[in-house]
N, CA, C and O atoms as CSV, one atom per row, in Angstrom:
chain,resi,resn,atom,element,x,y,z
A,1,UNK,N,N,61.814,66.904,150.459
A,1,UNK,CA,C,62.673,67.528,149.494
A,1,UNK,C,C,62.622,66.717,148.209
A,1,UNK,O,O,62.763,65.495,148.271
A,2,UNK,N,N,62.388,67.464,146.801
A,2,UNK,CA,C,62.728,66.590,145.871
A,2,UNK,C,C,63.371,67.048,145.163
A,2,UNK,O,O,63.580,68.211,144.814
A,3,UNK,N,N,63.928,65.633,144.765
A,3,UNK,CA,C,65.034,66.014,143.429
A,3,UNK,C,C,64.694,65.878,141.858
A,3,UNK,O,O,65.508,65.747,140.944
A,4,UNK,N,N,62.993,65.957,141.755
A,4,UNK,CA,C,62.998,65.593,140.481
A,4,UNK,C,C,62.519,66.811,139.084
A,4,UNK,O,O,62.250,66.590,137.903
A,5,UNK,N,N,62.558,67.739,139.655
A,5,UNK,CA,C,63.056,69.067,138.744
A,5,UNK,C,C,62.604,70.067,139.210
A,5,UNK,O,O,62.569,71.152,138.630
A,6,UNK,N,N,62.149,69.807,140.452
A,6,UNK,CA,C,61.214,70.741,141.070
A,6,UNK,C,C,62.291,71.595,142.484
A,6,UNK,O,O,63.113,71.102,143.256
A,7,UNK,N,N,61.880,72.774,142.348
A,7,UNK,CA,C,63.286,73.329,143.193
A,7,UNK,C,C,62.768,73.438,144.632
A,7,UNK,O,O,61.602,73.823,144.713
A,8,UNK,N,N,63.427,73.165,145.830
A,8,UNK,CA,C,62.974,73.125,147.060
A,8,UNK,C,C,63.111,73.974,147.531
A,8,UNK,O,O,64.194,74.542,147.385
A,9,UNK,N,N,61.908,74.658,148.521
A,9,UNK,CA,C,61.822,75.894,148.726
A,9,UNK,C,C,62.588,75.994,150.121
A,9,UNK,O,O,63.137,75.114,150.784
A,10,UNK,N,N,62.422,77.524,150.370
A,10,UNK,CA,C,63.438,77.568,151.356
A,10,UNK,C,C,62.514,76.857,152.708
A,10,UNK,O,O,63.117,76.075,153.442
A,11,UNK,N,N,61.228,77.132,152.951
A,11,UNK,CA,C,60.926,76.304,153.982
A,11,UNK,C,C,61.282,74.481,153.852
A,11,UNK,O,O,61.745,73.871,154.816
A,12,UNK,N,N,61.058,73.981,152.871
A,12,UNK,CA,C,61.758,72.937,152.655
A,12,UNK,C,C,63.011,72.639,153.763
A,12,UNK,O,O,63.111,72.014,154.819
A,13,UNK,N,N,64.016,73.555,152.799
A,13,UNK,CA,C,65.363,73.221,153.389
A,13,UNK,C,C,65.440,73.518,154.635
A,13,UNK,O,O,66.366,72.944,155.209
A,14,UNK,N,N,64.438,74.607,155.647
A,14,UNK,CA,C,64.396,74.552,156.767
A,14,UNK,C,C,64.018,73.478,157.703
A,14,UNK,O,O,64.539,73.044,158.730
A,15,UNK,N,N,62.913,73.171,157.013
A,15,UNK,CA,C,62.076,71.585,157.475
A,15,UNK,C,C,63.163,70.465,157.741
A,15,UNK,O,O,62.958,69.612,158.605
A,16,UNK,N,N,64.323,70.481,156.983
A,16,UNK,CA,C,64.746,69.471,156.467
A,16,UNK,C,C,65.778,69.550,157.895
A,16,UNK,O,O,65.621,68.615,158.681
A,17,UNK,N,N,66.466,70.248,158.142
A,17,UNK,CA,C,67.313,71.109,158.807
A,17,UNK,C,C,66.746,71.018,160.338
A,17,UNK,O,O,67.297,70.401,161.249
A,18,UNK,N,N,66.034,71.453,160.392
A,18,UNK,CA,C,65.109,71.128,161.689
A,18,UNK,C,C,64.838,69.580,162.250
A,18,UNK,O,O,65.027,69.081,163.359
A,19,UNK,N,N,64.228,68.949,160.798
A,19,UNK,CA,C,64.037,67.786,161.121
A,19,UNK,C,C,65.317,66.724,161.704
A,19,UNK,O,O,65.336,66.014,162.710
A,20,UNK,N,N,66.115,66.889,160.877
A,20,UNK,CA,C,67.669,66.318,161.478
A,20,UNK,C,C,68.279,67.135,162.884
A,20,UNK,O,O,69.422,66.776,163.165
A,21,UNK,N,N,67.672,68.201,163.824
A,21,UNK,CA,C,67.886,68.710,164.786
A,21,UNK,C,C,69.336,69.338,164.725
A,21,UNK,O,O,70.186,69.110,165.585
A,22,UNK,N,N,69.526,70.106,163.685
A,22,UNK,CA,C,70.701,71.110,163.314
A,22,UNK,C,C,70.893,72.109,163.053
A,22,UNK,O,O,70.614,72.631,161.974
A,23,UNK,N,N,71.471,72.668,164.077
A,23,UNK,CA,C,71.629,74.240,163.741
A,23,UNK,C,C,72.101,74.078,162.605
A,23,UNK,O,O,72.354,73.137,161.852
A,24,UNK,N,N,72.229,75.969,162.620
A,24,UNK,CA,C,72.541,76.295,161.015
A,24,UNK,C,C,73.395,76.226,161.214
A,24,UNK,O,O,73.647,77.014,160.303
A,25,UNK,N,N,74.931,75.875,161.845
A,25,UNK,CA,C,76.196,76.046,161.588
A,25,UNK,C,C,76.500,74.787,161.300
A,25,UNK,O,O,77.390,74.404,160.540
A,26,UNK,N,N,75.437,73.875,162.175
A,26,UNK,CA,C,75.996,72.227,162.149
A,26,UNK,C,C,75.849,71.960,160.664
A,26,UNK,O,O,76.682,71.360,159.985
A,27,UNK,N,N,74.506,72.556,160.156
A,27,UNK,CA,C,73.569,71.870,158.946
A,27,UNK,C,C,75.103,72.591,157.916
A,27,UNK,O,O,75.570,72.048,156.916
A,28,UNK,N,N,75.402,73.374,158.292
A,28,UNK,CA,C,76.678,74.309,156.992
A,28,UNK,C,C,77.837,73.180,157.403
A,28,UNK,O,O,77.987,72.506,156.384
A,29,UNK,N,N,78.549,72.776,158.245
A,29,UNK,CA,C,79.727,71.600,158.398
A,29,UNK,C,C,79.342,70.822,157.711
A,29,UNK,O,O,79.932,70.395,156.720
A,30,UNK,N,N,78.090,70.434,158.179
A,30,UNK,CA,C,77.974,68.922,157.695
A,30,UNK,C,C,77.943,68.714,156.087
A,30,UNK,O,O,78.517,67.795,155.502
A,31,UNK,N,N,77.038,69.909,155.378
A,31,UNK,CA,C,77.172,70.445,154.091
A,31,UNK,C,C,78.344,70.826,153.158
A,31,UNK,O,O,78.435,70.681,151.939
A,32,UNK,N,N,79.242,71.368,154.073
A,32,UNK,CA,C,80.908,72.093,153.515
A,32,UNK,C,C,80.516,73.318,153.158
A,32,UNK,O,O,80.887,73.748,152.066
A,33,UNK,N,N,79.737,74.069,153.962
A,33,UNK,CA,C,79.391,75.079,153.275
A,33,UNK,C,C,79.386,76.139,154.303
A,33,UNK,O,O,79.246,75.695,155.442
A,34,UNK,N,N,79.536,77.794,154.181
A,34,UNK,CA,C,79.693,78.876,155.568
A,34,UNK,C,C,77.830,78.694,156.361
A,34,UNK,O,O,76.747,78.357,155.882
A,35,UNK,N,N,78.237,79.074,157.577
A,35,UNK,CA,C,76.138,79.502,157.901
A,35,UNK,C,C,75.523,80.562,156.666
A,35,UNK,O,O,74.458,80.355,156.085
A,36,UNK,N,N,76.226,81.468,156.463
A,36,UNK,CA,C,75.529,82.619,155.836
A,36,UNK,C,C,74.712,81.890,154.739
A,36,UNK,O,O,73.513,82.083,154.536
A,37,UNK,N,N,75.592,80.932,153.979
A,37,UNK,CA,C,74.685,80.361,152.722
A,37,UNK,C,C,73.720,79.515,153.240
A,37,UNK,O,O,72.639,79.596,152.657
A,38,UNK,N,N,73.790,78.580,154.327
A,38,UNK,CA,C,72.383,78.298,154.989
A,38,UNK,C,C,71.656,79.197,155.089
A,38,UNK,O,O,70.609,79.220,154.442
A,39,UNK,N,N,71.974,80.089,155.845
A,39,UNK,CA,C,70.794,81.102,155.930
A,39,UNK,C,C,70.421,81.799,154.931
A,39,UNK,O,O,69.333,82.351,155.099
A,40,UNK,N,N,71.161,82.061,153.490
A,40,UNK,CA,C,70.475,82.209,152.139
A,40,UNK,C,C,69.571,81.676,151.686
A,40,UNK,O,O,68.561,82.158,151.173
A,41,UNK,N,N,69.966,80.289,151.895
A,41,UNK,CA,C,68.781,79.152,151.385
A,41,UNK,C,C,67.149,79.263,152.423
A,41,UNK,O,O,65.988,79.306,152.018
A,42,UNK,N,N,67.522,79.277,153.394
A,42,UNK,CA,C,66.418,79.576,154.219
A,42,UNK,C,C,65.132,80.413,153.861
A,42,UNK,O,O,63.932,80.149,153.939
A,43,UNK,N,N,65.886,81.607,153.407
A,43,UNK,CA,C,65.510,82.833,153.366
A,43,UNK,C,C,65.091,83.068,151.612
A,43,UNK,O,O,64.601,84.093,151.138
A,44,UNK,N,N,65.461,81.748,150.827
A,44,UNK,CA,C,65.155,81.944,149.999
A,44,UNK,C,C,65.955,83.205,148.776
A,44,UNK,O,O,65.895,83.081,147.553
A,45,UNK,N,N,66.681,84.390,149.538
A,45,UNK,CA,C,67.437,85.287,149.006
A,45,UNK,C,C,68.964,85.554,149.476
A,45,UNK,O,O,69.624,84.886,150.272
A,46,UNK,N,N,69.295,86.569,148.853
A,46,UNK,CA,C,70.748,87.186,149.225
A,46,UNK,C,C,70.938,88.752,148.332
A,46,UNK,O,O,71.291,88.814,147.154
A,47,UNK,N,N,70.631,89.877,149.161
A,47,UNK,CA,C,70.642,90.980,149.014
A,47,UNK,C,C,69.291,90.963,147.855
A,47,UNK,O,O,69.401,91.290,146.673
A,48,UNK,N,N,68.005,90.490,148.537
A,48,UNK,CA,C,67.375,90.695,146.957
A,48,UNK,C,C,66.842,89.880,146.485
A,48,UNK,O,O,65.616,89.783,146.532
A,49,UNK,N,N,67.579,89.083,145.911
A,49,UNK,CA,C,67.826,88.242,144.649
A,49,UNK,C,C,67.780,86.874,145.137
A,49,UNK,O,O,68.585,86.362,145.915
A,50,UNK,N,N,66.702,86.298,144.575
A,50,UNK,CA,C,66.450,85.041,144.885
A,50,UNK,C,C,67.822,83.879,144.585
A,50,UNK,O,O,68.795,83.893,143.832
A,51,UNK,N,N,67.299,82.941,145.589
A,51,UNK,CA,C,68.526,82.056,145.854
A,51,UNK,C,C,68.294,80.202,145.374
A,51,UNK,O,O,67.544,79.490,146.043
A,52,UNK,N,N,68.839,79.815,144.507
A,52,UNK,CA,C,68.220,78.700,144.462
A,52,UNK,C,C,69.178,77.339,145.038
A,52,UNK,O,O,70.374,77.500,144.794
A,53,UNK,N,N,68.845,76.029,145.762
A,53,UNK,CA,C,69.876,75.404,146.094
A,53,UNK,C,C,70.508,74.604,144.694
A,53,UNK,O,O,69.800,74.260,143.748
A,54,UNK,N,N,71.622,74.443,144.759
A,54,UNK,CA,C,71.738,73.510,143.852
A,54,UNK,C,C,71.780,72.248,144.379
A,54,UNK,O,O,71.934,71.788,145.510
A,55,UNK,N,N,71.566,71.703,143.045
A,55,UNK,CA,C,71.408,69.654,142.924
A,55,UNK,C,C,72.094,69.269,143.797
A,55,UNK,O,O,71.670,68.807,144.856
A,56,UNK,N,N,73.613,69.439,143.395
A,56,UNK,CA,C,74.264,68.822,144.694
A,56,UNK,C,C,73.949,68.685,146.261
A,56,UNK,O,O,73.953,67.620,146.880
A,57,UNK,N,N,73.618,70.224,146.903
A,57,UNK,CA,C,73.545,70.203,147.979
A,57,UNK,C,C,72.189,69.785,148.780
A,57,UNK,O,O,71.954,69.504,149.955
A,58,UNK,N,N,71.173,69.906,147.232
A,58,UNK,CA,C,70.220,68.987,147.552
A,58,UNK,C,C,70.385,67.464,147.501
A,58,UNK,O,O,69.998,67.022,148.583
A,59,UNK,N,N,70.678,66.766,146.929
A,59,UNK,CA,C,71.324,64.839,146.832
A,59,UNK,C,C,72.244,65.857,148.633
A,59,UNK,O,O,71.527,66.079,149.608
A,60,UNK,N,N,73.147,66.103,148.635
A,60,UNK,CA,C,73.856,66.016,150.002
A,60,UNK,C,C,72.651,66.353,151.022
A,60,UNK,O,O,72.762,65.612,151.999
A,61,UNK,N,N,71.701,67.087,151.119
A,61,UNK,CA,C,70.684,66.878,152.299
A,61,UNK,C,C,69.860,65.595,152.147
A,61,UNK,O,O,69.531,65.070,153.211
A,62,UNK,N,N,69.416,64.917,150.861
A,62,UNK,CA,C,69.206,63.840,151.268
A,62,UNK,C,C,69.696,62.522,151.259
A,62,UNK,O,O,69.060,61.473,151.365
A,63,UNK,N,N,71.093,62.728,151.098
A,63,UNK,CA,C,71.833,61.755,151.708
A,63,UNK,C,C,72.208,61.899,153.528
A,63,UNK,O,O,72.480,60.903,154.197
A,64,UNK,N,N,72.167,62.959,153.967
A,64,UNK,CA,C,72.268,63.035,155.328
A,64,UNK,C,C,70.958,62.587,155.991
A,64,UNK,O,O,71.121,62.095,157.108
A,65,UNK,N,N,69.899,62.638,155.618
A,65,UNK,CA,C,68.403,62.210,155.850
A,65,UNK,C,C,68.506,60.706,155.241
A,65,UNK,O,O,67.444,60.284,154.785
A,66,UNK,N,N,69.088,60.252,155.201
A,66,UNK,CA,C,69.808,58.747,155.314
A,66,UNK,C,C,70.474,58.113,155.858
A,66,UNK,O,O,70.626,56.897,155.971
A,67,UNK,N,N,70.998,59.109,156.303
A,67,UNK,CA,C,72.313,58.797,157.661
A,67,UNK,C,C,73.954,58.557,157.052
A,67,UNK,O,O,74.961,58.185,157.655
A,68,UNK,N,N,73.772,58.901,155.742
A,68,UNK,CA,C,75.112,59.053,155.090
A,68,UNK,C,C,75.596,60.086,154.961
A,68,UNK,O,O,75.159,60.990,154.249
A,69,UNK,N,N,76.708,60.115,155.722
A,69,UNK,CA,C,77.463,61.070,155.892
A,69,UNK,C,C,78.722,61.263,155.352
A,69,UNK,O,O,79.276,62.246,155.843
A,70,UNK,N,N,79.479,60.582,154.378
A,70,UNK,CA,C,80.435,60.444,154.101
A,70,UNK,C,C,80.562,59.562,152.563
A,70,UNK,O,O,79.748,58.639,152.593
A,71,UNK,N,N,81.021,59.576,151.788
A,71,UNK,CA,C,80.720,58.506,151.016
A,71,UNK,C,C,82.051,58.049,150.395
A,71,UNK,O,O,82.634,59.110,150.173
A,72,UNK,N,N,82.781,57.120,150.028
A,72,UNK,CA,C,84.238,56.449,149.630
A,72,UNK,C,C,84.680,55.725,148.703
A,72,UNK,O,O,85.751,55.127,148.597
A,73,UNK,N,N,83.112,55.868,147.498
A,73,UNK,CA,C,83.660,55.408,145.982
A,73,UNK,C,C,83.388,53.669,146.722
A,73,UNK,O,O,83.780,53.111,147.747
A,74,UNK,N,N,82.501,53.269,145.538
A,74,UNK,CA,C,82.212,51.812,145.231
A,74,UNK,C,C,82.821,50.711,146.397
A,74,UNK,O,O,83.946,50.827,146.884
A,75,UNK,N,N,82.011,49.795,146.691
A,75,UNK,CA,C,82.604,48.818,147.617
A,75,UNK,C,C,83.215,47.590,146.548
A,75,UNK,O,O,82.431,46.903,145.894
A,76,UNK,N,N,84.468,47.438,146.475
A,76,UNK,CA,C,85.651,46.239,146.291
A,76,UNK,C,C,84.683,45.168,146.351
A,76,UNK,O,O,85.051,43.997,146.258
């Protein structure tokens, strides 16, 4: 997956998804997000109309492909 202006395709985000061994409901919790919009991204669409991920939820898949799962503002 990259984040450097280049938009990740939906096999991407499947790859990605797979690779961390998560269903689509887990990969949507873990995200904050419903399955259906996983499965938008997947699929690349929604009624049509292409679907693109945003930045955020891309940095949040590869922060989970880090093993960060949570994050709590600067260490003291």
């Amino acid at each position: 997956m990259s984040i450097t202006g280049r938009q990740v395709r939906p096999s991407d985000f499947r790859r990605w998804r797979k690779g961390l061994k998560l269903s689509q409901q887990e990969a949507a919790d873990a995200l904050g997000l419903k399955r259906r919009v996983v499965q938008y991204y997947e699929k690349g669409e929604r009624d049509g109309e292409p679907v693109e991920i945003p930045k955020a939820v891309r940095l949040a898949c590869y922060a989970l492909a880090e093993g960060v799962y949570d994050y709590h503002g600067p260490h003291d």
